[in-house]
N, C-alpha and C positions, 0 to 999 in steps of 0.2 A: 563868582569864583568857581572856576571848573579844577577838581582836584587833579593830580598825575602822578600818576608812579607811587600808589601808595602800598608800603609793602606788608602788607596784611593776607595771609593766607592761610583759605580755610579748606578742609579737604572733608569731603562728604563723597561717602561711599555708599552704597545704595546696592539691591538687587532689585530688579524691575521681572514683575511676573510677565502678566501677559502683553503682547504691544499693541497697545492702540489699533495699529493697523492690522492685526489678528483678527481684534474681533471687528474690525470692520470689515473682513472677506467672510464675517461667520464661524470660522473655523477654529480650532481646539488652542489649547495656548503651547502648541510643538509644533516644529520645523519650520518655521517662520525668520528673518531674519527682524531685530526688532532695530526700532530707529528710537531708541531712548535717550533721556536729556545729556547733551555731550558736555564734557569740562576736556582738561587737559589731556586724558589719557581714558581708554574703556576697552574693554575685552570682553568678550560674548559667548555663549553657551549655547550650541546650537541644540543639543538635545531636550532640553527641557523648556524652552524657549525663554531661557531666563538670561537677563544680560547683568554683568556690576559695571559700576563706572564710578568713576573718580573726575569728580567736580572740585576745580579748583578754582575758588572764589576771589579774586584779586582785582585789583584797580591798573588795567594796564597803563603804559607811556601813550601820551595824547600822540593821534598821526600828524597832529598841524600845530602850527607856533598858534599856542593859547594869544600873545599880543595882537595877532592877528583880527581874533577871535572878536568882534562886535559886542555890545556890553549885553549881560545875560536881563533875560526878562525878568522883571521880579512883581511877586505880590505885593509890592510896596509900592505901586505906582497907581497915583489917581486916578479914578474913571478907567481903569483898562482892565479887559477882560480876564486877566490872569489874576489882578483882587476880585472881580466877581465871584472867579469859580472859587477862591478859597475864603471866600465870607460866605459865599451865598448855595454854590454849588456842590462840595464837597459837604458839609452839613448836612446840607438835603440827602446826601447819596446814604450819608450813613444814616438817617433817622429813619429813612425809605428801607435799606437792611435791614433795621431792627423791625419793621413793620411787616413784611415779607416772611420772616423766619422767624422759628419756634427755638427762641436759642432758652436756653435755661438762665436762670437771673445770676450766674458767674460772668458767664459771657453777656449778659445784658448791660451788666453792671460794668465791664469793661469798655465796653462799647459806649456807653454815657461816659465814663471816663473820658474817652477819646473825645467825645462832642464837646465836652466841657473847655479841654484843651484845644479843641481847633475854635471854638467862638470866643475862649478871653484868657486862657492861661500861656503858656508857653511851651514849647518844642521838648520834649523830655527823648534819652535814647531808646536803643531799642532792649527788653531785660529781659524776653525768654529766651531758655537757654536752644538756641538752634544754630544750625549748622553757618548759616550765614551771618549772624550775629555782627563777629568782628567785622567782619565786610563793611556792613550798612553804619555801625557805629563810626569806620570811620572816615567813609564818606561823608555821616550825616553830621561830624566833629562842629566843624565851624558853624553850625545853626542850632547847635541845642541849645536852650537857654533862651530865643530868639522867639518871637512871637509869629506865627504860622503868613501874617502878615507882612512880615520883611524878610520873605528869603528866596532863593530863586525858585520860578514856577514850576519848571521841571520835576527838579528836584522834591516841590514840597508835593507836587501831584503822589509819583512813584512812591515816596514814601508814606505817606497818607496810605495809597491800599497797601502796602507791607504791613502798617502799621494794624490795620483793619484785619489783616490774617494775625497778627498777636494777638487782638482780643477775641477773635472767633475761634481757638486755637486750633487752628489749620494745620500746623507741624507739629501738633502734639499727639502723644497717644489718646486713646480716646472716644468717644465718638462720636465727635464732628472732626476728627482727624481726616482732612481730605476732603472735607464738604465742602463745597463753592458756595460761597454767601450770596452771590449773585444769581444762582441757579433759578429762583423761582422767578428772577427779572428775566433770565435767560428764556424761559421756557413758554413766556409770552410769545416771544419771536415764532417760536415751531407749530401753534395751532396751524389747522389748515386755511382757515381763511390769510392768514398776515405772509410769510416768506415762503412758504411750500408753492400759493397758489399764483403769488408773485413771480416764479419761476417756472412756474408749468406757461402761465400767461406769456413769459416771453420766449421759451421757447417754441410754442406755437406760432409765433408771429416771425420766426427769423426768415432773411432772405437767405435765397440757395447761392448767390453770388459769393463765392470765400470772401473776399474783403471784405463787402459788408454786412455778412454775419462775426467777421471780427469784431469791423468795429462797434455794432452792436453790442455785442458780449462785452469787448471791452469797458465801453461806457458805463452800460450795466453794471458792471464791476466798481467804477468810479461813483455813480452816483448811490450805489448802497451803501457807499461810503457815510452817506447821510445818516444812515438808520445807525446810531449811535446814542445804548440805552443811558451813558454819564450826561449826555446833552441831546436831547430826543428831539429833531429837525423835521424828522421824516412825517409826525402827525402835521406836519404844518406843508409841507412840498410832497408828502405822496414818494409811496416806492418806487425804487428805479422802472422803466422800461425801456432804458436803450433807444429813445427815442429821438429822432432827429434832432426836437424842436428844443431838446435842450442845449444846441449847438450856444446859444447870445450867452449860455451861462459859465461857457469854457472862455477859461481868461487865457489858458496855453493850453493847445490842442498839438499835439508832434502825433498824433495819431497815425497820419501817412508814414511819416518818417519811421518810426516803429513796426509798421508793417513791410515796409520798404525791409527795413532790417532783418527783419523774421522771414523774409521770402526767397530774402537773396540764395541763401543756403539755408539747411538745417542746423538750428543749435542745438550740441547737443544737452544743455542743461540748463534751465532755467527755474528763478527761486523766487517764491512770493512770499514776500514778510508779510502775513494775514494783517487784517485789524482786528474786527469787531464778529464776531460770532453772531449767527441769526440770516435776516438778509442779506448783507452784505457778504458774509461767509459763501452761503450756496451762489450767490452769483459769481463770486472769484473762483465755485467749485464749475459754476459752467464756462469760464473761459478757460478752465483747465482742460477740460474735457474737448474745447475748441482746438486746444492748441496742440494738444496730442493726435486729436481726431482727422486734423488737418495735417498731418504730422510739419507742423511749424517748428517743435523740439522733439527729440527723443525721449527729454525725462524731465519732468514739475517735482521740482524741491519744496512742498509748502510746510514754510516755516512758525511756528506758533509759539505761542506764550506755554511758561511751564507751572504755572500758579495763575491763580486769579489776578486780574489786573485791569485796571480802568473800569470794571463794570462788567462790559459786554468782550473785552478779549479773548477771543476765540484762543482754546486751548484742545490739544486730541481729543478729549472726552466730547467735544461740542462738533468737531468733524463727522463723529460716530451720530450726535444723535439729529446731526441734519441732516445724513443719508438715508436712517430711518424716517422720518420726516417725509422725505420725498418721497422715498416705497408708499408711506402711507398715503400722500396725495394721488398716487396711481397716474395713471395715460403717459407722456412723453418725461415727466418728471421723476416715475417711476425709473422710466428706461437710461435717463441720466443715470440715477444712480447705481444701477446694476453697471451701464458702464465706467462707471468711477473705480465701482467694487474688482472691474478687471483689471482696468490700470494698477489699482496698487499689486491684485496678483501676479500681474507680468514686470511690477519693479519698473513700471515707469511713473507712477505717481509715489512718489515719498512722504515720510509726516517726519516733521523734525521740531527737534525745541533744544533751548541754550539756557541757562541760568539768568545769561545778559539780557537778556530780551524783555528779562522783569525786572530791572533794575533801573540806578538815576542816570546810568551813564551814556556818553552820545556815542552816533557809530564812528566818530575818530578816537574812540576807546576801544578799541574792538579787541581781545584777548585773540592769541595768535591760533587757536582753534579754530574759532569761528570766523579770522581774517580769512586763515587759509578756506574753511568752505566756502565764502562767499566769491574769494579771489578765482576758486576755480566753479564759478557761473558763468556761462557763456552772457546773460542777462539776468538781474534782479527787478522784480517790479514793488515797488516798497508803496503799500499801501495805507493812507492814513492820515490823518492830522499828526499825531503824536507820534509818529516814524519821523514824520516831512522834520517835523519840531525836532527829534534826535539826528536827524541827516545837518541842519543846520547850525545845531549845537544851543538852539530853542532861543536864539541872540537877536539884537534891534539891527539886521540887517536891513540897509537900500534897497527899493523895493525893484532898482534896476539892477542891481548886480547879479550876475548872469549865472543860473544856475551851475554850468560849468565850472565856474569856477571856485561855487562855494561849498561845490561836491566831488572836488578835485583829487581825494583824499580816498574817497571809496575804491575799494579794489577789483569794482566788476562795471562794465554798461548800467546805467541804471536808470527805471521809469516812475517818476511817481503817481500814483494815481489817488488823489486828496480832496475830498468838499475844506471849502475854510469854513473852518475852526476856532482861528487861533488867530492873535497880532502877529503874523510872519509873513513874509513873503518874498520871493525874491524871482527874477526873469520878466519883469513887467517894462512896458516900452518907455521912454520919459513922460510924463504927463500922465501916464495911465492911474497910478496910486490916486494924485491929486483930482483927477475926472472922477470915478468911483466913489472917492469920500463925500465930492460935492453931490453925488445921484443919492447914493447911499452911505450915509454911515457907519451901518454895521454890517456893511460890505466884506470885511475880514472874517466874523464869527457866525454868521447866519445861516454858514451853510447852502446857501442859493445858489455860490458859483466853485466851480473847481477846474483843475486842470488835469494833464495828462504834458506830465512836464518827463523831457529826454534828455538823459547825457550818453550819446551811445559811440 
């Protein structure tokens, strides 16, 4: 069941100090303009560098006929990967939380709550009192009551970590008000041996030929897609290096095509819906730096999560401290990020976040804020398992039916760059699904093979 038009609105009003991208150029928190989380309406303060905004929280009209729509994946279905992860996998995430943090036994004792309800109780709403509240209760309507086992994947993912920020009380005062429970998983990622020196390594290696130092970065970009700390691939296939030989593992390569596109002229604006903070962040930080540097766009819109979510989603605060990260590795990875720190001071690299982008809804939900910024990208590059899965509407699509068509709905050019994850797929030639399954069968979630799939 995918909800529509549900008319629930909540208005959160907010002052934002400093912005993100302040202190990522180092500098004081004045004259700066800020890119803070958008809702319906916001107005800015330049003198103090303080912005308010008005976040208006609501369930927009689907862009596509729901009958349309393919039947939704659910954790009710045997043997598939979407009861895995919520028998097996989300459990793990929180018990791995409570082991990581020094939470005090309120929130300890919350957090066992939650575990108890995801391994044998049932679906209860959401009851602190916060701004999105009405929102998620009443998306989450039709599954309370329901056992975490029968309800759509999506859905039960996204709200599982909402749910995860109630017991750690995330939106309360307080203090762990603001703390990222995934912080100390995150912070794995930034030593210098693991994504600092993964990124120093491949920029040393790049070719001087523009193409293919694209499509190097590119790829790079694609396979860090791997390093995802909710389902960790990467200790088993190794950090990206944009390397040829990972060509046999691209099931859809438009790579030329994409490049072809990017050459023809200048765009002027392109937006990357991040995924995963760590490695895969700093490698989508060095095709940014390719694509400006190459001047292929004028301006990188990188879009991010506004709350913790999935684990490893890259949010501003994790932009910031893998720039630092890189200063610290020193030689060519240093010099990346001094030139990152320029782009955003000349306002051609952006940091942007949406309330949507943590929530259960797919992007043919899209509220007309965030339609209209996307609509005005010259290209989107949506990075991720769980984007690919809200581009799709996370449904038991044909694994032929043709990307075009079942992202018809998006209102910009769009490239995905994805490892599988996940039971989805869809732009596969006839036979391909069934060849795949017979070689390998966990061909869809292992992470092994990904694309660079185009609708441009």
């Amino acid at each position: 069941m995918v909800l529509d038009a549900v008319s629930v609105i909540c208005l959160d009003t907010r002052r934002y100090g400093c912005d993100p991208a302040r202190r990522l150029l180092g500098t004081n928190c004045g004259g700066a303009r800020a890119h803070s989380p958008s809702g319906a309406a916001e107005w800015e303060s330049e003198i103090h560098g303080e912005t308010q905004t008005l976040i208006i929280y609501t369930v927009p009209p689907s862009q596509i006929d729901l009958a349309d729509l393919p039947p939704l994946i659910l954790t009710s279905e045997p043997g598939s990967f979407a009861r895995y992860t919520l028998r097996e996998r989300v459990p793990g995430i929180l018990q791995e939380t409570l082991a990581l943090n020094a939470f005090p036994g309120e929130i300890r004792g919350a957090l066992e709550e939650l575990h108890a309800e995801l391994t044998g109780g049932v679906i209860r709403e959401l009851r602190e009192d916060a701004l999105d509240g009405a929102f998620w209760n009443a998306v989450s309507a039709p599954y309370i009551g329901r056992s975490w086992l029968d309800v759509p994947w999506y859905w039960a993912e996204a709200y599982f970590y909402r749910r995860l920020l109630e017991a750690t009380r995330y939106f309360q005062p307080g203090p762990w008000q603001g703390v990222d429970p995934f912080g100390p998983k995150k912070a794995t990622e930034l030593v210098p041996e693991a994504a600092p020196h993964a990124v120093n390594a491949l920029l040393r290696r790049l070719p001087d030929d523009p193409a293919a130092r694209f499509e190097m970065l590119l790829h790079a970009s694609l396979w860090g897609n791997r390093t995802d700390l909710s389902y960790e691939v990467a200790s088993r296939l190794g950090r990206p290096t944009g390397a040829r030989d990972e060509r046999s593992n691209l099931l859809v390569d438009d790579t030329a095509d994409l490049w072809d596109f990017l050459r023809t002229r200048t765009r002027r604006r392109v937006a990357i819906l991040a995924d995963n903070a760590g490695t895969e962040l700093l490698m989508d930080l060095a095709l940014v730096d390719c694509l400006l540097g190459q001047d292929l766009v004028a301006e990188v819109h990188l879009h991010l999560k506004p709350q913790p979510f999935f684990v490893s989603d890259a949010m501003p605060q994790d932009v910031i401290a893998g720039l630092d990260a890189l200063e610290r590795e020193g030689d060519v990875a240093r010099a990346l990020a001094q030139r990152l720190r320029a782009h955003l001071a000349r306002r051609r690299l952006h940091l942007f976040t949406h309330w949507h982008y943590a929530t259960s809804l797919f992007y043919f939900q899209l509220p007309d804020d965030l339609h209209g910024v996307l609509a005005g990208m010259d290209l989107v590059l949506v990075k991720g398992d769980a984007n690919y899965r809200r581009l799709l509407g996370d449904a038991h699509w044909p694994p032929t039916t043709s990307f075009a068509r079942a992202t018809s709905y998006f209102p910009a050019p769009i490239v995905a760059l994805r490892t599988l994850k996940a039971e989805i797929m869809v732009g596969l030639r006839p036979g391909e699904a069934e060849r795949l399954q017979a070689e390998d069968p966990a061909w869809l979630v292992n992470g092994q093979r990904g694309i660079v799939q185009a609708r441009l």
